[in-house]
C-alpha positions as CSV (number, residue, x, y, z in Angstrom):
1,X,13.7,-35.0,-7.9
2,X,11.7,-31.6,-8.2
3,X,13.8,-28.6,-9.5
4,X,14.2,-25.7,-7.1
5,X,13.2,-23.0,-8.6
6,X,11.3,-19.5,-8.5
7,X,8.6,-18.4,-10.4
8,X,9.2,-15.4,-13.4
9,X,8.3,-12.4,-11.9
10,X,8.9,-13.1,-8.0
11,X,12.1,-11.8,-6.0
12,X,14.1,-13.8,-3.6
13,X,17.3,-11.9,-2.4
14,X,20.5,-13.6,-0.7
15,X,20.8,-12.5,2.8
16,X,23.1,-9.6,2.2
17,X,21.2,-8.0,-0.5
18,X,18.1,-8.7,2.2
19,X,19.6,-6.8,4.7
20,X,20.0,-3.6,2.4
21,X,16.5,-3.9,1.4
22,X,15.0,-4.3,5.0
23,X,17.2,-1.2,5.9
24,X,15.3,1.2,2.9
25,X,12.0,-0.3,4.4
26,X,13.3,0.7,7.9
27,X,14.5,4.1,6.6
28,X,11.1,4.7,4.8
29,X,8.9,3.5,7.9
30,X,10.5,6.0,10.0
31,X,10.6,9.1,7.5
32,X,7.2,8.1,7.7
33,X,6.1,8.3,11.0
34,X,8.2,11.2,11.7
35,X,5.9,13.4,10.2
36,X,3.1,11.3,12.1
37,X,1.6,8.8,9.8
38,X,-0.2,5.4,11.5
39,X,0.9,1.7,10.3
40,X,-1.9,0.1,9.0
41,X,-2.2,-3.5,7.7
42,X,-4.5,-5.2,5.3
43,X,-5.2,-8.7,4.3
44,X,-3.2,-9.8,0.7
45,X,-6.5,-11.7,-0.2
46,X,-9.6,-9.6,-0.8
47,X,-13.0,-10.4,-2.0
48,X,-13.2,-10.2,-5.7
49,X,-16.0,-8.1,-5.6
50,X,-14.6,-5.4,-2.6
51,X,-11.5,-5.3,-4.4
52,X,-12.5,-5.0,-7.9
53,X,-14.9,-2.1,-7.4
54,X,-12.6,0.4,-9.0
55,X,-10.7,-1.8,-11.0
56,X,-11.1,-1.5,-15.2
57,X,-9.9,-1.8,-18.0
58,X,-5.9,-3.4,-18.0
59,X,-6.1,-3.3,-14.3
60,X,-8.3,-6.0,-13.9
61,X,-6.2,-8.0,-17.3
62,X,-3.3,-8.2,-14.5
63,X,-5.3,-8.9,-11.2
64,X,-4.6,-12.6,-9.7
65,X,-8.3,-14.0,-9.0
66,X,-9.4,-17.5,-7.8
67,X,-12.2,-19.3,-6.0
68,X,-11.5,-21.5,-2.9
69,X,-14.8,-22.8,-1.6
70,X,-17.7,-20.8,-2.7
71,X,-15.5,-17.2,-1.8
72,X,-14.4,-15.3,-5.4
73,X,-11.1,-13.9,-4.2
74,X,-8.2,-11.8,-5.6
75,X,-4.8,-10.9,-4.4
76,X,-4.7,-6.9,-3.7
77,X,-2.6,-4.7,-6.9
78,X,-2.0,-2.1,-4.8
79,X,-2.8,-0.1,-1.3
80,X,-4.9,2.2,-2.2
81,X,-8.1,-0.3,-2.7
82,X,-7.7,-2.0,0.5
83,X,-7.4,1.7,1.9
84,X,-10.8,3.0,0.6
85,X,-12.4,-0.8,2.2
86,X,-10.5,0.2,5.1
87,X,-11.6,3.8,5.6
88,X,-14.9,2.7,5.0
89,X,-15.2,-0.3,7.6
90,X,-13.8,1.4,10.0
91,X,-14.9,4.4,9.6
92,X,-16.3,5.4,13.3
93,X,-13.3,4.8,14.9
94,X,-10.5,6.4,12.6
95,X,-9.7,10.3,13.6
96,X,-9.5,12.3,10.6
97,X,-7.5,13.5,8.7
98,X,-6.7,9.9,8.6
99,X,-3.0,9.7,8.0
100,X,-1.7,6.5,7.4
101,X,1.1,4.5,5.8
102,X,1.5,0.7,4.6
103,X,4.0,-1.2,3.4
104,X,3.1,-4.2,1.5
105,X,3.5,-6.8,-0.9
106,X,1.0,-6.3,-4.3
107,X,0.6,-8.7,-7.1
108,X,-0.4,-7.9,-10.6
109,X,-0.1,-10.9,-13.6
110,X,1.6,-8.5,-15.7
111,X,4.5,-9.5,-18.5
112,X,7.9,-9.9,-16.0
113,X,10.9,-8.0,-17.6
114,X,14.0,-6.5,-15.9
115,X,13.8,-5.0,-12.9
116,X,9.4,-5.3,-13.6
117,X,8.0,-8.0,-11.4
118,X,4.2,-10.0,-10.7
119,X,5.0,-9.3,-6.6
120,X,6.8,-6.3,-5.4
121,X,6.5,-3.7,-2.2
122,X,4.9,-0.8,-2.0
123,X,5.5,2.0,0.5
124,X,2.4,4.1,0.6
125,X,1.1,7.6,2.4
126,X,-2.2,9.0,1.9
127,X,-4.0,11.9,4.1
128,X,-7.7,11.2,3.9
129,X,-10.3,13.8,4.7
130,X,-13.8,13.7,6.2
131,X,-16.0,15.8,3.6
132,X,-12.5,18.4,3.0
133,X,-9.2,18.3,3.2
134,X,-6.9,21.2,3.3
135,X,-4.5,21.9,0.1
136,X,-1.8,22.6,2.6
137,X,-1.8,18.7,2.5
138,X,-0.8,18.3,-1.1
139,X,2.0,20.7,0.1
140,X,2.9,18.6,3.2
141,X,3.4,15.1,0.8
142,X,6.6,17.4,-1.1
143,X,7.7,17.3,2.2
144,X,7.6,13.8,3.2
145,X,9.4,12.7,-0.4
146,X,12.1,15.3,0.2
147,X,12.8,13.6,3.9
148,X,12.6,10.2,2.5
149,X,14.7,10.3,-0.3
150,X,16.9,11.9,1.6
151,X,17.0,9.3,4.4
152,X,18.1,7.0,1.4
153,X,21.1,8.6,0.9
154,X,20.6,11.0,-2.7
155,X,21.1,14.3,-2.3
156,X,20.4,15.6,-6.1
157,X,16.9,14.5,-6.6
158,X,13.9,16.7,-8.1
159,X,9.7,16.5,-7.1
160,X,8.0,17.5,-10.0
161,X,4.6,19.1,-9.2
162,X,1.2,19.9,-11.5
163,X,-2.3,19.8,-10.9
164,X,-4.5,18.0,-13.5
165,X,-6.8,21.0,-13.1
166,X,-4.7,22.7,-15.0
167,X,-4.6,20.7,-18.0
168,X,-8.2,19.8,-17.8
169,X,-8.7,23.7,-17.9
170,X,-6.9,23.4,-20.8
171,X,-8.4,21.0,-22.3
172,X,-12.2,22.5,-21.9
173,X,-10.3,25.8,-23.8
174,X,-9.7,24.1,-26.3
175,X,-13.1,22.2,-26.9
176,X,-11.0,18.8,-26.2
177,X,-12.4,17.7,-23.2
178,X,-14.0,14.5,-24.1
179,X,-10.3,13.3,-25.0
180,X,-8.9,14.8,-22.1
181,X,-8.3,11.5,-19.9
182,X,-6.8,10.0,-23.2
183,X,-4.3,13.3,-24.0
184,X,-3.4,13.1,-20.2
185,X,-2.3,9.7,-20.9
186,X,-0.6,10.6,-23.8
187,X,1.3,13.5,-22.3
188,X,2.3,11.3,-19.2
189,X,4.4,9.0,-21.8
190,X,6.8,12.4,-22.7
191,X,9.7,11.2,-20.6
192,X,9.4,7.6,-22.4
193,X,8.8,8.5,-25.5
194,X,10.0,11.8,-26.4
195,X,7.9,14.6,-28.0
196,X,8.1,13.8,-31.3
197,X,5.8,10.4,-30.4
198,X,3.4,12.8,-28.2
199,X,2.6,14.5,-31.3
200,X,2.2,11.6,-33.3
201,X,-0.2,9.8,-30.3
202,X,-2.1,13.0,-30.7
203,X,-2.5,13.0,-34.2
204,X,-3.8,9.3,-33.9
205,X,-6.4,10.2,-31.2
206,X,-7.6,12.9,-34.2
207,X,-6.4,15.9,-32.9
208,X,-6.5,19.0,-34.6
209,X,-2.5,20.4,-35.2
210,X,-3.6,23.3,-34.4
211,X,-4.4,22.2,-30.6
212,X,-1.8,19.8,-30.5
213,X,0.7,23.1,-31.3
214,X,-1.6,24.8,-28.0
215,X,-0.9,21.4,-25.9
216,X,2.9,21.4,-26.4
217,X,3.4,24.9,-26.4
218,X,1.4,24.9,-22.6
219,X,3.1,21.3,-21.3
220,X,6.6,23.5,-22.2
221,X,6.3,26.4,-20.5
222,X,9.7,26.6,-19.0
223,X,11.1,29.2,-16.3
224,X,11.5,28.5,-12.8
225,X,8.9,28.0,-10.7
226,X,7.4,31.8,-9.7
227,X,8.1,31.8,-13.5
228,X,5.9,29.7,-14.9
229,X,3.4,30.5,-12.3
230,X,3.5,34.0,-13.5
231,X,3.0,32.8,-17.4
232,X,0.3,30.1,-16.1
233,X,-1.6,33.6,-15.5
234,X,-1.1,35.3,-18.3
235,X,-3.2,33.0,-20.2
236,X,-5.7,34.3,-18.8
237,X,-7.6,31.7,-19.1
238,X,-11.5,32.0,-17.9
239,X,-12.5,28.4,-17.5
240,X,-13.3,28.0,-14.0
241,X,-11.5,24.7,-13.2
242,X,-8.3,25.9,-14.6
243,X,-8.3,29.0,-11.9
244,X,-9.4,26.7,-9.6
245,X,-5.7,24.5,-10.3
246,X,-3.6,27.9,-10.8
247,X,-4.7,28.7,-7.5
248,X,-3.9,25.2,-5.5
249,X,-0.7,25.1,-7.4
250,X,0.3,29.0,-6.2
251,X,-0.6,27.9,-2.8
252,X,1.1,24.2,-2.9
253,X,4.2,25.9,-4.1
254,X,3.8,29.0,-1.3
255,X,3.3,26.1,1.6
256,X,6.2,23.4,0.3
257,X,8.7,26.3,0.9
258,X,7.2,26.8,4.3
259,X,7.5,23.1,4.9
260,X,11.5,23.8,4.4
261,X,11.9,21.6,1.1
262,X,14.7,23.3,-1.2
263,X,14.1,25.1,-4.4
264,X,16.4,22.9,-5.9
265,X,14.8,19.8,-5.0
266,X,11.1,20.8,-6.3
267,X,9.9,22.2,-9.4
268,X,6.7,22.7,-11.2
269,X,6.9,20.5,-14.3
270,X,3.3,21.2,-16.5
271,X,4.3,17.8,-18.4
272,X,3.3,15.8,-15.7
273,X,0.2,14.4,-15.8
274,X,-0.4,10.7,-14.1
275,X,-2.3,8.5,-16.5
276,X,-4.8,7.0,-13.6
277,X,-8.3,8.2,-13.6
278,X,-8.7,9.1,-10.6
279,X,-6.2,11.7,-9.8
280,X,-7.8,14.9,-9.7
281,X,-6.0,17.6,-8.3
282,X,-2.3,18.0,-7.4
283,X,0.2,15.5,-8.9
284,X,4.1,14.3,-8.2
285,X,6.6,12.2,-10.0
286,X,10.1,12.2,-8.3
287,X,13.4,11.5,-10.3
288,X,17.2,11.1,-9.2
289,X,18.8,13.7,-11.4
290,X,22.0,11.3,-11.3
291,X,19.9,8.3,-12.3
292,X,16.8,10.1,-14.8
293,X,17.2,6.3,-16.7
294,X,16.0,4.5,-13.2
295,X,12.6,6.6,-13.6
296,X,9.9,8.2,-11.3
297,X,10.7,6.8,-7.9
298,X,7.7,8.1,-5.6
299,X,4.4,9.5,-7.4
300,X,0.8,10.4,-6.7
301,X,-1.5,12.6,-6.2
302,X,-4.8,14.4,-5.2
303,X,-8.0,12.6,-5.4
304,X,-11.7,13.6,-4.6
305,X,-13.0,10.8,-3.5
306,X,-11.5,7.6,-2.0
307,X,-14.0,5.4,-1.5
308,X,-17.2,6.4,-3.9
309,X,-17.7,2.8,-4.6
310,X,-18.2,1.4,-0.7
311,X,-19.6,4.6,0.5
312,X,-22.1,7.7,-0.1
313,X,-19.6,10.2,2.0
314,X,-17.0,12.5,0.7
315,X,-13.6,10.9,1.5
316,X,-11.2,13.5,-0.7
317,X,-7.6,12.3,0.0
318,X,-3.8,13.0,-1.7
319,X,-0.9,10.5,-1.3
320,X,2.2,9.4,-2.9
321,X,3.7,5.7,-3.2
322,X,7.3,4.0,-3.4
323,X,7.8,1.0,-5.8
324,X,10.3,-0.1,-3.6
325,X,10.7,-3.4,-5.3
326,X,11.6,-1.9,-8.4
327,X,13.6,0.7,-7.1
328,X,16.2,-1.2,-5.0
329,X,16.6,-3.9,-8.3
330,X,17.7,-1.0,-10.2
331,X,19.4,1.2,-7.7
332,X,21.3,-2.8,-6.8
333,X,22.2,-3.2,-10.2
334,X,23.7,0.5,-10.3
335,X,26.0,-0.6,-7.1
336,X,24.5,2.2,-5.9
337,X,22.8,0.6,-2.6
338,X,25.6,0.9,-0.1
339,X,25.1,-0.7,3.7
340,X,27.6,0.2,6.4
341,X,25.7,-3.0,8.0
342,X,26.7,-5.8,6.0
343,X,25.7,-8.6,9.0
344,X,22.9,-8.7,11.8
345,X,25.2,-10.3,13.9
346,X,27.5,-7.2,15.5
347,X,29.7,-10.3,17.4
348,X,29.9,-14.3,17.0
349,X,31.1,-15.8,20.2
350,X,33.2,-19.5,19.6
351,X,35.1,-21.4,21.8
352,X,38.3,-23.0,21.5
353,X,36.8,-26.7,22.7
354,X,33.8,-28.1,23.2
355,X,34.2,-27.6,27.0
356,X,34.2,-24.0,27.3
357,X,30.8,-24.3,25.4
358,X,29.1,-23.3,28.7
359,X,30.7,-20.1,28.7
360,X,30.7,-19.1,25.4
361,X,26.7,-19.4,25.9
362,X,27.2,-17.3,29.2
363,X,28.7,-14.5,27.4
364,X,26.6,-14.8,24.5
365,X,23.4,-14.1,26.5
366,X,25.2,-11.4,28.2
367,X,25.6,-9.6,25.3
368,X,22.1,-10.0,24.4
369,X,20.7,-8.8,27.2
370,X,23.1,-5.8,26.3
371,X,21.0,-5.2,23.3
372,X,24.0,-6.7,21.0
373,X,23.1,-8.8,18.3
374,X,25.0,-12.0,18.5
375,X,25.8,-15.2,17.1
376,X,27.4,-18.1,18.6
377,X,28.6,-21.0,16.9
378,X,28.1,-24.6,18.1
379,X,29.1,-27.0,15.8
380,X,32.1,-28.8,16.4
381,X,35.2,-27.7,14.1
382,X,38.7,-26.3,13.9
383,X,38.6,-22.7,15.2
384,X,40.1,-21.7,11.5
385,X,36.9,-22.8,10.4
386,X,35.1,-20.9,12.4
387,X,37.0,-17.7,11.8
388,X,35.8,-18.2,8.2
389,X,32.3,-18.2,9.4
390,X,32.0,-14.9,10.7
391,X,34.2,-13.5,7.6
392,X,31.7,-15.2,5.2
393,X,28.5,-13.6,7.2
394,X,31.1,-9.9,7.9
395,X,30.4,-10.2,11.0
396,X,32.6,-7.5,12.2
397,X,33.6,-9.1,15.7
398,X,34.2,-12.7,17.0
399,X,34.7,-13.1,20.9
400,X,37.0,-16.2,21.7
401,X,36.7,-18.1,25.0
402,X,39.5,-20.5,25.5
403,X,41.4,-21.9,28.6
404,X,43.2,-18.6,29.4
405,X,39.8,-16.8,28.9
406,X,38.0,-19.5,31.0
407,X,40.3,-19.3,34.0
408,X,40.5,-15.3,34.0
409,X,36.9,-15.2,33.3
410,X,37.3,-12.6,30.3
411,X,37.0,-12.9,26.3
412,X,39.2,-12.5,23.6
413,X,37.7,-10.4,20.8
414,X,39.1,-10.0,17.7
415,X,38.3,-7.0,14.7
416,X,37.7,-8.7,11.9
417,X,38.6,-5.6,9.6
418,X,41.4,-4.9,11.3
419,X,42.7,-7.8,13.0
420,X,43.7,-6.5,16.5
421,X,42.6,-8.9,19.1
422,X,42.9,-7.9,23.1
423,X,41.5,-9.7,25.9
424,X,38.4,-8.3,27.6
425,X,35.8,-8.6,30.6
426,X,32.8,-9.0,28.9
427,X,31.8,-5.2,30.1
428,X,34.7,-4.3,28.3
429,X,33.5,-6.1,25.1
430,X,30.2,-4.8,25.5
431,X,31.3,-1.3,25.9
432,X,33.6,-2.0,22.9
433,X,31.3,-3.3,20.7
434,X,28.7,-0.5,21.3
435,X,31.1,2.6,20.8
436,X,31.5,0.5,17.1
């Protein structure tokens, strides 16, 4: 005999944990496509060489890679690959600004530890531009974050905002621009590892105190957010790409208030910095202020072009992603994932006896066609047995069709919570089941 069991790395939920999860998917999805985003879908299994295109470095350490045949093919490590591919082949008949979300399963052959896995979903938006895209974009994804997280249930929950322009600007001022994609990866390790080890990373990458004093002193600019705006331009800094992110930061900041997200629920956080390469412009990291030990939950970013590697056009684009794998493992182990749906099944319809099987089928598929989810049971046992069915699967109603029932053509339905148990036409149980 062959052991049952799961690979390290992979997760398989019971169903009740799987119906929380597919209701933050179906939260997600819909805060989504409220604000207009199209589904798309893209294959798992890409062409090593499509896929790989913009992959370096400990990217391409973790990505799964086979052959089958004569095809070199690797399982995707995130959406936003498949997205540039995407863009790119079907390019002539996508409107732009492109706006589209996926949620998907990626794979990367990194080390598993808790609450870190090899497969996991990803909830992605992105707004892709044809040669431009307006900054009032980066200002709209704020937006989006706010609506889903709150769709999710938290309340107290902060979107930090910077613009690597900013810190790049920075970075030519201080003649430390050669370093500046290792410093930004560096800085981006703060909330992990406290300033003390910035400092220390710093003086390992050589350097000078003197500008590492100059990179703290910026990265902690503190104030609120017309605040530090306001001390952002007393620098006075000349260097023409830091204007350029002091001005898409005022006007990311001006728009998100348009777009109706709380000053309490954004902030301008010059610490932030997103270690990819490719981010260019505006960037987010999002944190539950109850739950700061859980991490960023949604981050992203500006980028200036999407698809330089499949394509010679100008595909600028910003988006942000959910790890939603991660996220629902440690919001799970918090008991902080609460589901007022704890079964599919709103009704499971038994009978007393085999013979009134007929009917209990009859006004099973009545119910269906209702649009009530329900379950009938049709193996042969004690009706106590039953019973302890549907409390096993809380399943909040069972509708019992016995002799009485048969002969006056109505049900029984009893509230599993509560217990009270009244005979009903099956309108009547419809009508009952739907004001629950």
């Amino acid at each position: 005999m062959i052991e049952p069991r799961t690979l390290p790395g992979f997760m398989e939920l019971l169903p009740e944990d799987q119906i929380k999860f597919n209701s933050m998917i179906d939260k997600i999805r819909k805060s989504y496509e409220k604000f207009g985003f199209l589904p798309i879908d893209t294959p798992i299994i890409e062409m090593s060489d499509v896929l790989l295109a913009k992959a370096g470095g400990e990217t391409e350490k973790q990505i799964y890679r086979f052959n089958k045949g004569e095809n070199d093919l690797a399982l995707r490590f995130d959406l936003t690959v498949p997205l540039a591919k995407y863009v790119c082949e079907y390019f002539n008949d996508i409107t732009f600004p492109f706006k589209r979300y996926q949620i998907g399963k990626v794979y990367r052959g990194e080390r598993p530890q808790k609450g870190r896995y090899r497969e996991f979903y990803q909830c992605d938006i992105d707004i892709i531009g044809d040669g431009s895209l307006s900054i009032m974009n980066d200002a709209e994804m704020p937006s989006v974050i706010y609506t889903t997280i709150k769709e999710l249930g938290f309340d107290k929950f902060t979107i930090r905002i910077n613009n690597r322009k900013l810190l790049n600007g920075l970075f030519a001022e201080l003649e430390l621009t050669e370093k500046s994609t290792d410093i930004m990866r560096i800085i981006d390790k703060l909330e992990k590892i406290g300033k003390e080890n910035v400092i220390k990373c710093l003086q390992d990458l050589d350097v000078p105190n003197e500008k590492i004093e100059s990179i703290i002193k910026f990265i902690e600019i503190d104030g609120n957010n017309d605040e530090k705006i306001k001390a952002l331009e007393e620098l006075q800094f000349s260097n023409e790409t830091f204007i350029q992110g002091l001005n898409d930061i005022k006007d990311v900041v001006k728009y998100v208030r348009f777009f109706g997200v709380p000053e309490s629920n954004f902030k301008v956080d010059l610490t932030i910095a997103r270690g990819l390469d490719y981010y260019t412009g505006t960037v987010y990291e999002t944190f539950l202020d109850d739950y700061r030990e859980i991490g960023s939950v949604c981050s992203g970013g500006r980028y200036d072009n999407l698809a330089e590697f499949y394509t010679d056009r100008k595909l600028p684009g910003v988006g942000v992603s959910i790890g939603l794998t991660r996220l629902f493992y440690k919001l799970n182990e918090l008991n902080i994932v609460k589901e007022e749906e704890q079964s599919i099944s709103k009704v499971l319809v038994v009978s007393m006896d085999e013979k009134y099987q007929n009917r209990a089928l009859e006004v099973a598929d009545s119910l269906r066609k209702a649009g009530i989810n329900t379950d009938v049971y049709l193996e042969d046992k004690k009706i106590k047995a039953k019973f302890k069915y549907a409390d096993k699967l809380k399943i909040p109603y069972v509708a019992v069709i016995g002799e009485n029932e048969e002969e006056h053509g109505t049900v029984s339905l009893k509230n599993m919570v509560s217990g009270e148990q009244e005979e009903l036409t099956v309108e009547g149980v419809i009508a009952k089941i739907k004001k629950f």
